[in-house]
C-alpha positions in Angstrom: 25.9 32.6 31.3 26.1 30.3 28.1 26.1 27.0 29.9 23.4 28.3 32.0 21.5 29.0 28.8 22.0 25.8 27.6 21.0 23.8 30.8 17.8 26.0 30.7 17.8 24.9 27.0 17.8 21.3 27.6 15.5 21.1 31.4 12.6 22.2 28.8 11.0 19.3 27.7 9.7 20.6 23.9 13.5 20.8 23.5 14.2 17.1 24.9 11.3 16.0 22.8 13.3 17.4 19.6 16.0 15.7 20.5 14.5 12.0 21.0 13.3 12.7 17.6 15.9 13.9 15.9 17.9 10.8 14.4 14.4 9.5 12.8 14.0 13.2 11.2 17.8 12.6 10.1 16.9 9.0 8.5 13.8 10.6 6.7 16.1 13.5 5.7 19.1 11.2 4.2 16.5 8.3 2.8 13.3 10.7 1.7 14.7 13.8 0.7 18.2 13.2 -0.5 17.3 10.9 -3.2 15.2 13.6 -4.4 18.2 15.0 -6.5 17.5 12.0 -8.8 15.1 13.8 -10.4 17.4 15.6 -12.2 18.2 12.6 -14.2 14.8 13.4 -16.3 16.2 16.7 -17.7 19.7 15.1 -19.5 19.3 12.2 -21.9 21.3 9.8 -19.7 23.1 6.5 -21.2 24.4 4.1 -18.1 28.0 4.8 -17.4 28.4 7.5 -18.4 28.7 11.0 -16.2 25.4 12.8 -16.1 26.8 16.1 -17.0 28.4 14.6 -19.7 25.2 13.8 -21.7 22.7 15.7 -23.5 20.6 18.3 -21.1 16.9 17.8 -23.5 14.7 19.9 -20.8 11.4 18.8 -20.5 11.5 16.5 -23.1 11.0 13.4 -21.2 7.8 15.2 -19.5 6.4 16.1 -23.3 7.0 12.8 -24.0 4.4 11.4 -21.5 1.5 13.6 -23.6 2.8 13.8 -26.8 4.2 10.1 -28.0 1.3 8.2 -29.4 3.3 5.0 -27.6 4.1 6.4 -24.4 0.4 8.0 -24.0 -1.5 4.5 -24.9 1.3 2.6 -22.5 0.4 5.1 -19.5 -2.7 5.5 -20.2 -3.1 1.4 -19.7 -1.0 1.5 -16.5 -3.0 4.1 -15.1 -5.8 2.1 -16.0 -4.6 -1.1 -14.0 -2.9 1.4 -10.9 -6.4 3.4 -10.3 -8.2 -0.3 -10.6 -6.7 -1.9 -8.2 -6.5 0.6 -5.9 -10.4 1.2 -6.4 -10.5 -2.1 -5.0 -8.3 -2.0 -2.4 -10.2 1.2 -0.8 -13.5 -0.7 -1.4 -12.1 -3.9 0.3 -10.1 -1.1 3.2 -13.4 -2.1 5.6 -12.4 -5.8 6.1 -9.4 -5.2 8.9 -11.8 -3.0 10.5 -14.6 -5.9 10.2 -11.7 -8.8 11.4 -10.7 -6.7 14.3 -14.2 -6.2 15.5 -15.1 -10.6 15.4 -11.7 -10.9 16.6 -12.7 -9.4 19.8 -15.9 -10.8 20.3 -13.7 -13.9 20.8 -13.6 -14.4 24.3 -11.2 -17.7 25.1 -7.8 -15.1 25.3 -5.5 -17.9 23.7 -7.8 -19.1 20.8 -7.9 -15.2 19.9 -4.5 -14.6 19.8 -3.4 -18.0 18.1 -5.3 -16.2 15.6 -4.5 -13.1 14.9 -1.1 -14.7 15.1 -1.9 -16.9 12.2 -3.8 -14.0 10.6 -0.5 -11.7 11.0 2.3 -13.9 10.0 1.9 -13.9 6.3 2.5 -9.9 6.7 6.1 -10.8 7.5 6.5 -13.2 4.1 8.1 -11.3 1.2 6.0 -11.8 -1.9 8.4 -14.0 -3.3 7.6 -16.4 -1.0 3.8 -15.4 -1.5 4.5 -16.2 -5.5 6.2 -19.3 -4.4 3.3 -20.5 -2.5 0.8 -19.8 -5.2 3.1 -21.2 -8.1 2.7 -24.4 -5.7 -1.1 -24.3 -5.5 -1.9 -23.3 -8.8 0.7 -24.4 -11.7 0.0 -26.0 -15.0 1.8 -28.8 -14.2 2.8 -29.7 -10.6 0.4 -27.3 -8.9 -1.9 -28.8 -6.3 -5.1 -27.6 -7.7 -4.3 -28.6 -10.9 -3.9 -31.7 -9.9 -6.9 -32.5 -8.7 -9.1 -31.4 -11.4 -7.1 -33.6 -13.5 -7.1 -36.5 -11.2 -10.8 -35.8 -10.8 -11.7 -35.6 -14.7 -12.9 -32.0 -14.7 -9.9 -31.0 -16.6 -7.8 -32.5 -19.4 -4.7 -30.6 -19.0 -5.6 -28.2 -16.3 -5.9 -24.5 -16.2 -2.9 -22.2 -16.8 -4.4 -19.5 -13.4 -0.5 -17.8 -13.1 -0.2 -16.9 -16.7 -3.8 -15.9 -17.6 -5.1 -12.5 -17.6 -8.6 -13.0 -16.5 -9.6 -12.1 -12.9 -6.1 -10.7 -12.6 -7.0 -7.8 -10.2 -9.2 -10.3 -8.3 -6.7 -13.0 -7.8 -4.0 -9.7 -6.8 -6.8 -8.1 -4.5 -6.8 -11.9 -3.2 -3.2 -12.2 -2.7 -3.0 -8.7 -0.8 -5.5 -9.4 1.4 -4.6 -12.9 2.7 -0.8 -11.4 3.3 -1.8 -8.0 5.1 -5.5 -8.6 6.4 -3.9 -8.8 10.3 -1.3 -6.9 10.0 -3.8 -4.0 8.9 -6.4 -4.6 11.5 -3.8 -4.0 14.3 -4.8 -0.6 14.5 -8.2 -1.1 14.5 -7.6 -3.6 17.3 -5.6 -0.7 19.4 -8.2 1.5 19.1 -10.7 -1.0 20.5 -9.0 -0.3 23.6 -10.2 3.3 23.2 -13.8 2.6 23.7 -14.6 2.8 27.1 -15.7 -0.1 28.8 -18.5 1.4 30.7 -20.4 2.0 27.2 -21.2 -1.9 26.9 -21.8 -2.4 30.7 -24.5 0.2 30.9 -25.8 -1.4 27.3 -26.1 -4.3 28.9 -28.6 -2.9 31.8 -30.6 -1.2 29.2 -30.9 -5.2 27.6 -28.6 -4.7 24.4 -27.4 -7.8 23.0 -24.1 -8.3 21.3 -24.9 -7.4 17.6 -26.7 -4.3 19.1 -23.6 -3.4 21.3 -21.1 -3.8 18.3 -23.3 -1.6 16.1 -23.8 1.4 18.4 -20.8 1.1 20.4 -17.9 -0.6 18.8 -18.3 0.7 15.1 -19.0 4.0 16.4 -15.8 3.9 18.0 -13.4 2.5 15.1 -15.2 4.9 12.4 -12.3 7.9 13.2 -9.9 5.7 12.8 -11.1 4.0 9.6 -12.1 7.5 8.0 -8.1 8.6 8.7 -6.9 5.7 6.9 -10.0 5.6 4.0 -8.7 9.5 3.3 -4.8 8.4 3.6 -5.7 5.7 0.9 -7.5 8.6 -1.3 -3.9 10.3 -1.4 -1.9 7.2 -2.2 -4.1 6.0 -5.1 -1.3 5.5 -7.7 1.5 4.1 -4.8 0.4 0.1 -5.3 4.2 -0.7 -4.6 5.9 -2.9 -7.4 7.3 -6.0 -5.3 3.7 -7.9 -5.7 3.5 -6.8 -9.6 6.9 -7.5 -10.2 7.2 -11.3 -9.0 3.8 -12.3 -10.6 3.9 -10.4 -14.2 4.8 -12.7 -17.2 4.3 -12.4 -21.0 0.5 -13.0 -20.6 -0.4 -10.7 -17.6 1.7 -7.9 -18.4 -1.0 -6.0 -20.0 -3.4 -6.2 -17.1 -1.0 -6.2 -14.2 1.6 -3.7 -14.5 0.8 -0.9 -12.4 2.6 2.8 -12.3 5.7 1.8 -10.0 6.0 -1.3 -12.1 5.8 0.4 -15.0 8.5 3.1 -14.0 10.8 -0.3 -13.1 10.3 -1.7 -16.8 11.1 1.6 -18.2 14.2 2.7 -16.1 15.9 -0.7 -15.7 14.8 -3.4 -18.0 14.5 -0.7 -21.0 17.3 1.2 -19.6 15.4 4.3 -20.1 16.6 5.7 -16.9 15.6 9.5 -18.0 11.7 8.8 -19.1 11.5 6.6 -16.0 12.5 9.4 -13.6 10.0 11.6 -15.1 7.1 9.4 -15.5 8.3 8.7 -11.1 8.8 12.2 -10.8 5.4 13.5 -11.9 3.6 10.1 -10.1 4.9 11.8 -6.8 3.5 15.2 -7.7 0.2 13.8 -7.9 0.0 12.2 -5.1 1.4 15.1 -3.3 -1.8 17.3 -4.3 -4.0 14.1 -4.0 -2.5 13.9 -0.4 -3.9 17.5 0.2 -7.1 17.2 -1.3 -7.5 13.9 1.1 -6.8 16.4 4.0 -9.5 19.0 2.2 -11.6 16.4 2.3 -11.0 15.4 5.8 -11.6 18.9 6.8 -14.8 19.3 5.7 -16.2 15.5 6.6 -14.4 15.2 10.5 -13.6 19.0 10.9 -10.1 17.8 11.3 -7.0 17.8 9.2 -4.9 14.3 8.6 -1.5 16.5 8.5 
């Protein structure tokens, strides 16, 4: 009766569907949840090397800390600054992949568009160290390209300093986010161009649309779902810029404008070996975009009628 049971168990296919997913449910389990115990770390004072249980348990002081310390509240208070800034303008800036993927396939020679989006896509795959490498190349003091030719051309004595100065850095980030993930980001969009049904544009064509005509009431039509899902994903990861980018173009004269939340908990934690403060200031960052992440889906409710989770 029991392997009867089970045979009936596994014919079903729900079951058979839980069981093709079940080693990515364990990897999110081991790498998403697990390291979740961390956050116990912000209730003990805790000095490197030494065992956790061993040093002082101080509560919530680390949280009071983030609202209380004159130094801690102007420091956060800056970062959130530069975290909610940049990702203003990333969300503002969001439409481009859509707007790439819809010239993209107005392209109709089939190997000049894909030696594109080829080119377009590859500097998704370049770490940003490369990326820095790249830019330290084009726009040193010294040996950088641009540099260069100002100088050579007499429009600057000594040439401008564009790594370490703090102007325009969100720009110049924004910049550097956008050439590295621009294709990458509009694959989507480009999949769900293959949504639209095809008999849309023929019959537009009888009725005499022409191709701008046909792209506004039929292709954007058909890519706004898609882009609204993503817009209201954004909304719920406003303070996860990532720290990679940050990290490997922050020096002495940028810090102030470029270090974001995740960077900021870096610093903290490693570099100031204030492993405690940093937990908490990480652990309350991914409470709040927890309930951002719900109020996203709120939102989504109310403007599609449908929920993003």
């Amino acid at each position: 009766m029991k392997m009867v049971g089970a045979k009936k168990l596994l014919n079903q296919q729900g079951f058979r569907l839980f069981l093709m997913v079940l080693p990515l449910l364990i990897l999110v389990f081991v790498f998403s949840y697990l390291p979740l115990y961390g956050w116990i770390y912000s209730f003990f004072d805790y000095k490197a090397g030494r065992d956790l249980f061993s040093t002082e348990f101080v509560g919530f002081r680390n949280f009071q800390m983030m609202f209380t310390d004159h130094y801690a509240v102007t420091n956060i208070l800056r970062v959130m600054k530069n975290t909610l800034g940049m990702s203003f303008l990333g969300i503002v800036t969001s439409v481009f992949p859509l707007i790439f993927a819809i010239l993209l396939s107005e392209i109709k020679i089939l190997r000049f568009r894909k030696t594109i989006q080829t080119l377009v896509t590859i500097p998704n795959f370049i770490s940003w160290v490369l990326v820095y490498s790249i830019a330290f190349a084009m726009f040193s003091t010294s040996d950088g390209l641009i540099n260069r030719i100002l100088i050579n051309s007499g429009s600057s004595e000594e040439g401008i300093n564009f790594l370490a100065s703090s102007n325009h850095v969100w720009l110049s980030m924004l910049g550097y986010g956008i050439w590295k993930g621009l294709g990458w980001s509009a694959i989507i969009y480009i999949a769900a161009l293959t949504n639209i049904d095809s008999e849309q544009y023929e019959a537009a064509k009888i009725d005499g649309a022409g191709r701008l005509q046909m792209i506004w009431h039929i292709t954007v039509p058909g890519l706004l779902p898609t882009f609204f899902v993503l817009l209201l994903l954004s909304i719920g990861n406003l303070l996860n810029n990532g720290m990679e980018q940050y990290f490997v173009f922050q020096n002495a004269m940028n810090k102030d404008d470029i270090e974001v939340l995740d960077l900021y908990v870096y610093n903290q934690g490693m570099v100031g070996y204030d492993y405690s403060f940093a937990t908490a200031v990480g652990m309350l960052k991914s409470v709040v975009s927890v309930i951002l992440l719900f109020f996203a889906n709120f939102l989504s409710k109310i403007t599609r009628g449908e929920s993003v989770i």
